[in-house]
C-alpha positions in Angstrom: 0.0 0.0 0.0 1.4 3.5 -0.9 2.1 5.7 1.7 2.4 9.2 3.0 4.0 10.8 5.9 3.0 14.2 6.5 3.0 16.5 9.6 -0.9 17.2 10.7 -4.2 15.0 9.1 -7.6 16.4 9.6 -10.4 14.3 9.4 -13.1 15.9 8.1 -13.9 18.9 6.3 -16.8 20.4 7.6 -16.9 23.7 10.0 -14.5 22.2 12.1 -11.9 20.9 9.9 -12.0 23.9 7.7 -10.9 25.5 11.0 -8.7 23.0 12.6 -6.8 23.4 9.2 -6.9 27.4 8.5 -4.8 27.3 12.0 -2.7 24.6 11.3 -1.1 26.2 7.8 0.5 28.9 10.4 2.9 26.3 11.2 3.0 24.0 9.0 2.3 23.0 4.7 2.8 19.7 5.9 -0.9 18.8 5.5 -3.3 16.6 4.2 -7.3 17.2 4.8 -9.3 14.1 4.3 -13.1 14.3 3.2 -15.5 11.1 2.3 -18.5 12.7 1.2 -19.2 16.2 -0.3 -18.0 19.4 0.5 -19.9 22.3 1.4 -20.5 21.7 5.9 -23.6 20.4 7.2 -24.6 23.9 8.1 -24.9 24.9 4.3 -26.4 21.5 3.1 -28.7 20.7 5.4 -29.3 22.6 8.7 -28.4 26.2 8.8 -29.1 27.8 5.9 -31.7 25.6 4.0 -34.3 25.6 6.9 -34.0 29.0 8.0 -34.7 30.0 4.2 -37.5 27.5 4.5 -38.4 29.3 7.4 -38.8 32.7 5.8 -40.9 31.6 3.7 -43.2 30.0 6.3 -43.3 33.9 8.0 -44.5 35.5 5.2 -47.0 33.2 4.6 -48.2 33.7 8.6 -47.9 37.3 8.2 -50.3 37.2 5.3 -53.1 35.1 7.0 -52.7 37.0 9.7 -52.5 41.0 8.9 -56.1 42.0 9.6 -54.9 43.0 12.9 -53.4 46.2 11.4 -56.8 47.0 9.7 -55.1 46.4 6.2 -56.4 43.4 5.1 -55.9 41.5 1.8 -56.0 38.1 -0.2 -54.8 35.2 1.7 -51.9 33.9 -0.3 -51.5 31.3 -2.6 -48.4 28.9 -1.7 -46.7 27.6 -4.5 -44.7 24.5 -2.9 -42.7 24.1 -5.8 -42.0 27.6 -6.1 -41.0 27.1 -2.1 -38.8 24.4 -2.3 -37.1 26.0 -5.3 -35.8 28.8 -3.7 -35.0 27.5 -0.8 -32.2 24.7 -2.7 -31.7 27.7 -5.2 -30.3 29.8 -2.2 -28.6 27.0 -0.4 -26.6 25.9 -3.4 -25.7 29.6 -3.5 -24.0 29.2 0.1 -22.6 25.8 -0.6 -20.9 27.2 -3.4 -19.2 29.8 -1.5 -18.0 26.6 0.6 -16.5 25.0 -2.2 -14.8 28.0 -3.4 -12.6 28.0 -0.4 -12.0 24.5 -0.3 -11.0 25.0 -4.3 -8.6 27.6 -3.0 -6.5 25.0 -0.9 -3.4 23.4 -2.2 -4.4 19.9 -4.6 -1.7 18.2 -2.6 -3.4 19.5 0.7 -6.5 17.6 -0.2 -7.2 13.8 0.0 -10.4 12.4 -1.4 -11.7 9.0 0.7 -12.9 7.2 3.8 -10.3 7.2 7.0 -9.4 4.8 9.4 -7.3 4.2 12.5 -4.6 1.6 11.8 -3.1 3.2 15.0 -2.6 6.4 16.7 -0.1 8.3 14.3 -1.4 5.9 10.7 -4.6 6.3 8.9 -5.9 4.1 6.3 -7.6 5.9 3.3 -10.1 4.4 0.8 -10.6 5.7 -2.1 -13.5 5.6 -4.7 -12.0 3.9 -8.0 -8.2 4.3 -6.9 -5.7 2.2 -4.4 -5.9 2.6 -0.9 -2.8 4.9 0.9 -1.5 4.7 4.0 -0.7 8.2 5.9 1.7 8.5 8.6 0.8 11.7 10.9 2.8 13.3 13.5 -1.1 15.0 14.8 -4.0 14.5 13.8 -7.2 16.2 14.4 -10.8 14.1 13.8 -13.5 16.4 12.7 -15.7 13.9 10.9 -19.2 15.4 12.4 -22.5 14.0 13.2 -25.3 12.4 11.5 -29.2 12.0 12.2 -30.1 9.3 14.0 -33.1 7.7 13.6 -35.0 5.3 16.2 -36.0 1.7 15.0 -39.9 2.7 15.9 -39.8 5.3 12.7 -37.9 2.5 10.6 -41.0 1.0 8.9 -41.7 4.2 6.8 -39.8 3.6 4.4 -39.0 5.5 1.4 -41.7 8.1 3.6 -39.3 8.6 6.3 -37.3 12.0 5.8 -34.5 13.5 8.4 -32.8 17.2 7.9 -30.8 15.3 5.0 -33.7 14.8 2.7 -36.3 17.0 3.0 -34.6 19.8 1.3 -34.9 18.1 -1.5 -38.3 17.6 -2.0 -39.6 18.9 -5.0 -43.1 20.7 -3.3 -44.2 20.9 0.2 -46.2 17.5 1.6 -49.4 18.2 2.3 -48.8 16.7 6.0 -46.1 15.5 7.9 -45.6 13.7 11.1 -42.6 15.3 12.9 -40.5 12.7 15.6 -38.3 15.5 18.1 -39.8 18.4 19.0 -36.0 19.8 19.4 -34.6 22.7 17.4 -34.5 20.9 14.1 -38.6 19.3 14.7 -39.3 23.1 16.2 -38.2 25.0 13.5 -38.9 22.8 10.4 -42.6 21.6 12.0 -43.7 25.2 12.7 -42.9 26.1 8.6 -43.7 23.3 7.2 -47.5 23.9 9.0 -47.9 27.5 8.6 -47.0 26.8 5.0 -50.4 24.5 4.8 -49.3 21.3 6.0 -51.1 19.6 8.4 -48.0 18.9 11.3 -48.2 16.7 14.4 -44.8 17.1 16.4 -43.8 14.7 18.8 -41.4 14.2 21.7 -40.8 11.5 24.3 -39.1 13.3 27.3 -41.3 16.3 27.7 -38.6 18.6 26.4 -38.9 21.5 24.3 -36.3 23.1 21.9 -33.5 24.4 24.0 -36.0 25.5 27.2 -34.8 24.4 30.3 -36.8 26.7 32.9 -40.0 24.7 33.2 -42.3 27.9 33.1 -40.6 29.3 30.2 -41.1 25.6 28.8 -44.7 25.5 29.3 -45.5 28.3 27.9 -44.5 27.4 24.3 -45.7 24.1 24.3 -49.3 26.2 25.3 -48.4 28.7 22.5 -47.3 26.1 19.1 -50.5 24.2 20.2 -52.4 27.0 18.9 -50.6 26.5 15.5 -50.0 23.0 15.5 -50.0 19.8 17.5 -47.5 19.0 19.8 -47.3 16.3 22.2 -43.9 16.8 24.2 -44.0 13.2 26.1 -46.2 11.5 23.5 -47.1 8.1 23.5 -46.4 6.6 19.9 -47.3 2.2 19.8 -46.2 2.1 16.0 -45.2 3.8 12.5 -45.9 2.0 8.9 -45.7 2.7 5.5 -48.7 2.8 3.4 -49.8 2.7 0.3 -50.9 6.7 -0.1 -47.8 7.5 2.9 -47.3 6.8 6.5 -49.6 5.9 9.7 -49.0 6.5 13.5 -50.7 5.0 16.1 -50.6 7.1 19.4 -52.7 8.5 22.1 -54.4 12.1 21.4 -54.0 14.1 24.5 -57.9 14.9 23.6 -59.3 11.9 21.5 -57.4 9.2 23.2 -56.1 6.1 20.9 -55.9 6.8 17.7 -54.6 5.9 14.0 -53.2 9.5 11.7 -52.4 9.1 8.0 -49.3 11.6 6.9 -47.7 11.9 3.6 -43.9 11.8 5.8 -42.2 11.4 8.4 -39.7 13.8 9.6 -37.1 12.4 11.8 -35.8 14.9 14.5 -34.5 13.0 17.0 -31.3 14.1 17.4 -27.5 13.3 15.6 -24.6 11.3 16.6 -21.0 11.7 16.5 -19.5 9.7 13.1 -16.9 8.0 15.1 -18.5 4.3 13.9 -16.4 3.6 11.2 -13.2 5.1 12.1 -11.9 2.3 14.8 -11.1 4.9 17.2 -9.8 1.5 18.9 -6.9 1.3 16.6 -5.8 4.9 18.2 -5.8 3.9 21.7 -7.7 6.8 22.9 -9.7 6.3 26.3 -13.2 6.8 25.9 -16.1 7.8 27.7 -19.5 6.1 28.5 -20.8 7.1 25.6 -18.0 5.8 23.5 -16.3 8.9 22.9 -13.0 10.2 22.8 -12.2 11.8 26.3 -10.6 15.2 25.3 -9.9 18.8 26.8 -12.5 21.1 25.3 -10.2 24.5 26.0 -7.0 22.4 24.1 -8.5 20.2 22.1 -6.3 17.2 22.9 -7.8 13.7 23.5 -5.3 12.8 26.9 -2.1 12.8 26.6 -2.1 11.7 22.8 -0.9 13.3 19.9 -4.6 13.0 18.5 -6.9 16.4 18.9 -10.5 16.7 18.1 -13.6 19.1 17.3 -16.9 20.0 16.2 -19.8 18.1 16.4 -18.2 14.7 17.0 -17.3 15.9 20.4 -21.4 15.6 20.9 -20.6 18.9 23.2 -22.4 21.5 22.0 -23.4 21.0 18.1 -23.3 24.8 17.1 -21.5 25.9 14.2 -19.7 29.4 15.9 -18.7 26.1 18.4 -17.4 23.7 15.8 -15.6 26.7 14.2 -13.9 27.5 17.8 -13.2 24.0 18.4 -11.5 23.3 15.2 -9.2 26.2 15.3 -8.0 25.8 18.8 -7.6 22.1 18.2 -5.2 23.0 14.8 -3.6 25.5 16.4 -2.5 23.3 19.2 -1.6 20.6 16.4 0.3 22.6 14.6 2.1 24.4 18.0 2.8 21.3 19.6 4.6 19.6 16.6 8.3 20.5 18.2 6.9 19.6 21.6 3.7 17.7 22.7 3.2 20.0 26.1 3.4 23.3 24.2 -0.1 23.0 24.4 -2.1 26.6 25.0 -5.8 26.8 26.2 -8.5 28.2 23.6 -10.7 31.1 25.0 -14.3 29.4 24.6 -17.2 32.0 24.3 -19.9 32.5 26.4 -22.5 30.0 25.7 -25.3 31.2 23.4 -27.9 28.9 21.4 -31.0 30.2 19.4 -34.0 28.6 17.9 -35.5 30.2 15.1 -39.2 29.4 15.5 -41.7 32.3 16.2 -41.8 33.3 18.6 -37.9 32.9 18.7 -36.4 30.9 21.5 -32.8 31.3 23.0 -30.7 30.6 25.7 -27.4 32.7 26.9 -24.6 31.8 29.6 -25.5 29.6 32.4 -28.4 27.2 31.5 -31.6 26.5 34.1 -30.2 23.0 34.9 -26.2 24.7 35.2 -27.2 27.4 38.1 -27.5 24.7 41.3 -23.8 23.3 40.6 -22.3 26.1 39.2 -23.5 28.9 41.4 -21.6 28.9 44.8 -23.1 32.2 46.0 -26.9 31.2 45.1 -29.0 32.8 42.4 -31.9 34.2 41.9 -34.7 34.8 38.6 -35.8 38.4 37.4 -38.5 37.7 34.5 -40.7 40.1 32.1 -43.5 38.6 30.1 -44.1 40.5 26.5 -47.4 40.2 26.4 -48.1 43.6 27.7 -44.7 45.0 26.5 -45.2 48.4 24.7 -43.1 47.5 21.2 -43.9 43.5 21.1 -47.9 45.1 21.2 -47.2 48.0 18.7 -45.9 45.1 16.2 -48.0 42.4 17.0 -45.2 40.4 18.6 -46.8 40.1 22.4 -46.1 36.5 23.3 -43.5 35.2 25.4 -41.3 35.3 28.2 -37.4 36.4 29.6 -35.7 34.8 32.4 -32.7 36.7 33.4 -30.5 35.0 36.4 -28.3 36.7 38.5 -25.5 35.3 41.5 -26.2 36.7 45.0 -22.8 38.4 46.3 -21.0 39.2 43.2 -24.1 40.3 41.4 -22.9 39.0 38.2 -25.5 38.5 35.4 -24.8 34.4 34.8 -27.6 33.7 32.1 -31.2 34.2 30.4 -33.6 32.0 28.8 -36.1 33.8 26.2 -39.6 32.9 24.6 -40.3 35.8 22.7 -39.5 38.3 19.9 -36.4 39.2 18.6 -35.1 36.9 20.6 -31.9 36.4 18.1 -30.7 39.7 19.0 -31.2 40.1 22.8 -29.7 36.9 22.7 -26.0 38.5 21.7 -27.0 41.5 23.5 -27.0 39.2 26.9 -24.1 37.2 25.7 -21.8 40.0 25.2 -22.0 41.5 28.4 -21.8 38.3 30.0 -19.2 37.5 28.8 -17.6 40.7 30.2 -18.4 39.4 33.4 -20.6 42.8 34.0 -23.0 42.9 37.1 -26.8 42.9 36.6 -26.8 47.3 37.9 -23.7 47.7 35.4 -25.5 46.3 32.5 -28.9 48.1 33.6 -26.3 51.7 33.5 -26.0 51.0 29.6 -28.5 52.6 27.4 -32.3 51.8 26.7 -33.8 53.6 23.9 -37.9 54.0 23.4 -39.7 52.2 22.4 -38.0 49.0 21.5 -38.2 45.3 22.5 -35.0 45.7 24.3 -37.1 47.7 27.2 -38.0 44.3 28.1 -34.8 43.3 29.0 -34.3 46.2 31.0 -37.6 45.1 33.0 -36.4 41.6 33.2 -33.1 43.2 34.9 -34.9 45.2 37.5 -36.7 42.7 38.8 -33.9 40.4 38.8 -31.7 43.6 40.9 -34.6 43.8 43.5 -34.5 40.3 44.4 -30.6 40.1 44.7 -28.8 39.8 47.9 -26.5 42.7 46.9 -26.9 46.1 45.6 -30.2 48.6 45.1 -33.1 48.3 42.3 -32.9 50.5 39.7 -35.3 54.0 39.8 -38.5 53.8 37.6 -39.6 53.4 33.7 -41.4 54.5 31.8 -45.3 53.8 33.2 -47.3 55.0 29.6 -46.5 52.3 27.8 -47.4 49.3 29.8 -45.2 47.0 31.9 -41.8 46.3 30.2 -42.5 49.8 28.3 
């Protein structure tokens, strides 16, 4: 078998490896990146970027059934599916193409073509379609091979009618109805468009979770609000799935009509992803792994133990967000590539401040230190400010009025440590929160900062009252304005 010896191989060239090797050339041309399937990052293909284009569409088509509330009122609109699903692989094309222009950019002799696997820690064995299989010797080498859906046996039985985030892009119109399996971000988002773009959508979950919502009130409240719009069962009882003649039935329990059979044209398989560490023989490279089978690593190095093997992105199953991967990957190249004279010249990457963001409507996020994160991370004790938006002067003024913040502060240091958010424009309060967070600012510094009127933001600076009255330190801040309702 032909071989190769070469300083750094990246596995994997998604968000991560892209990363892991933009760092790595700073130290070294010594490199070969290794990709099975297509380029372009799952973000581009099929998550990012195709659904929330999908999801535009869905809002105009809400904010058209729904504008007699501003007294202008006009012709509900006619959905062309095909005109849909068009545009929406029209426009992701467009930004997998900018993908493949940078990866056209590399070096040809940077790039490898075929499947890797572990012969041992420092030799891979590639694969390749049509040619001989090589052999690469690596002084480091970085896996950043990704995830996959995965897809319970119960939704097996449909068939050629079972669809995950890989497929349903593809489709050539929108299905008239769909049964939706995960009601996490992926079933939120792409069951909320697909039904206010006329499908008929059941969504639903096993562990009575929600999208990212960990604060149970905040949780129930959206389940209560996408009912209106939708079914959704969070902790549904589903007995079976097959594939029929016209599509697909599922037999579960209504919450309202009790046992009973639905016919769908789909099924949509959200139920999560998992790392694509099957077929690498992670064995071979003598790594220690975890529970779960995964590679034990350092998340702020990159480096699985004391090995000479890094890894990032979503394969780490840590937290599968692409600003994440892209963090991941270049800390774990970087410290490839620096610890190439010396294994222990190893340097800690700065992780940011935790931020994740759903993009159903209303929008759902969650910044810094989760619900579940405050008991065993908060020495001091915390403590909850909230605002609802229902009566919040802007969210009414646009129509916007649903939802809820959750702001949590630490008694003693008065450090703002998190927020969860059901509610509008919850993409950009999200940064707003994360930002200052991250510069460790108190909940009475951040309320110093400016508030114009009348914006959405006002909300936030009602959440962070209330959140300053209840801590153990410091004064609440004076009055706001009273016209406008609470939140102004």
């Amino acid at each position: 078998m032909p071989s190769q010896t070469v300083d750094i191989a990246i596995i994997g060239a998604g968000t991560a490896g892209l990363g892991a090797y933009r760092a790595a050339r700073k130290y070294t041309d010594s490199i070969r990146l290794i990709e099975s399937g297509p380029h372009g990052t799952t973000c581009a293909r099929v998550g990012c970027m195709p659904s929330k284009l999908l999801i535009a569409a869905a809002e105009h088509a809400h904010l058209a059934h729904h504008n007699g509330v501003f007294g202008v009122d006009y012709t509900p609109p006619h959905i062309d599916g095909r005109a849909v699903m068009d545009r929406v692989r029209r426009e992701r094309d467009r930004f997998v193409g900018f993908v493949l222009e940078s990866v056209a950019s590399f070096p040809d002799d940077h790039k490898l073509r075929g499947h890797a696997t572990f012969i041992s820690p420092n030799e891979l064995s590639i694969e390749r379609e049509q040619m001989a299989p090589i052999t690469i010797n690596a002084k480091r080498i970085v896996i950043a091979t990704g995830s996959s859906p995965h897809v319970p046996e119960l939704l097996c039985p449909a068939g050629d009618r079972l669809l995950t985030n890989d497929h349903i892009f593809e489709l050539e119109t929108l299905p008239r109805s769909v049964a939706v399996f995960g009601p996490g971000v992926i079933g939120l988002e792409l069951g909320q468009a697909l039904a206010r773009l006329g499908a008929r959508v059941a969504l639903f979950g096993r562990s009575g979770g929600l999208g990212i919502a960990q604060d149970p009130e905040l949780r129930d409240y959206a389940i209560d609000y996408f009912n209106r719009e939708f079914y959704l069962d969070p902790s549904a009882s589903v007995s079976a799935v097959r594939r029929t003649q016209d599509g697909v039935e599922v037999d579960y329990v209504h919450r309202e009509r009790g046992a009973i059979t639905e016919q769908f044209d789909y099924l949509l398989a959200a139920t999560g992803r998992h790392p694509n560490l099957a077929n690498l023989n992670v064995t071979a490279a003598k790594l220690a792994l975890d529970e779960r089978g995964l590679p034990v690593h350092n998340r702020y190095t990159g480096q699985c133990g004391d090995s000479t093997i890094f890894i990032a992105g979503d394969v780490t199953d840590d937290l599968p967000l692409l600003h994440e991967a892209a963090d991941a990957g270049r800390i774990a190249g970087d410290n490839a590539g620096r610890s190439l004279q010396q294994l222990a010249d190893l340097r800690a990457g700065e992780r940011r401040t935790p931020i994740n963001i759903l993009f159903s409507d209303p929008q759902m996020a969650s910044v810094g230190r989760g619900y579940h994160a405050l008991e065993t991370h908060c020495a001091n004790g915390y403590t909850t400010g909230q605002v609802s938006f229902e009566n919040q002067g802007r969210a009414r003024v646009i129509n916007k009025n649903r939802g809820l913040l959750k702001v949590y502060g630490e008694h003693g240091t008065g450090l703002l440590l998190g927020a969860e958010m059901f509610g509008p424009a919850a993409e950009h309060i999200a940064h707003q929160l994360a930002w200052v967070i991250q510069m460790r600012m108190t909940v009475s510094q951040v309320l110093a900062l400016p508030f114009y009127h009348p914006v959405i933001e006002e909300g936030v600076r009602t959440a962070l009252r209330d959140l300053n009255e209840r801590l153990q330190i410091g004064t609440a801040s004076e009055q706001g304005c009273l016209d406008c309702g609470p939140g102004a």
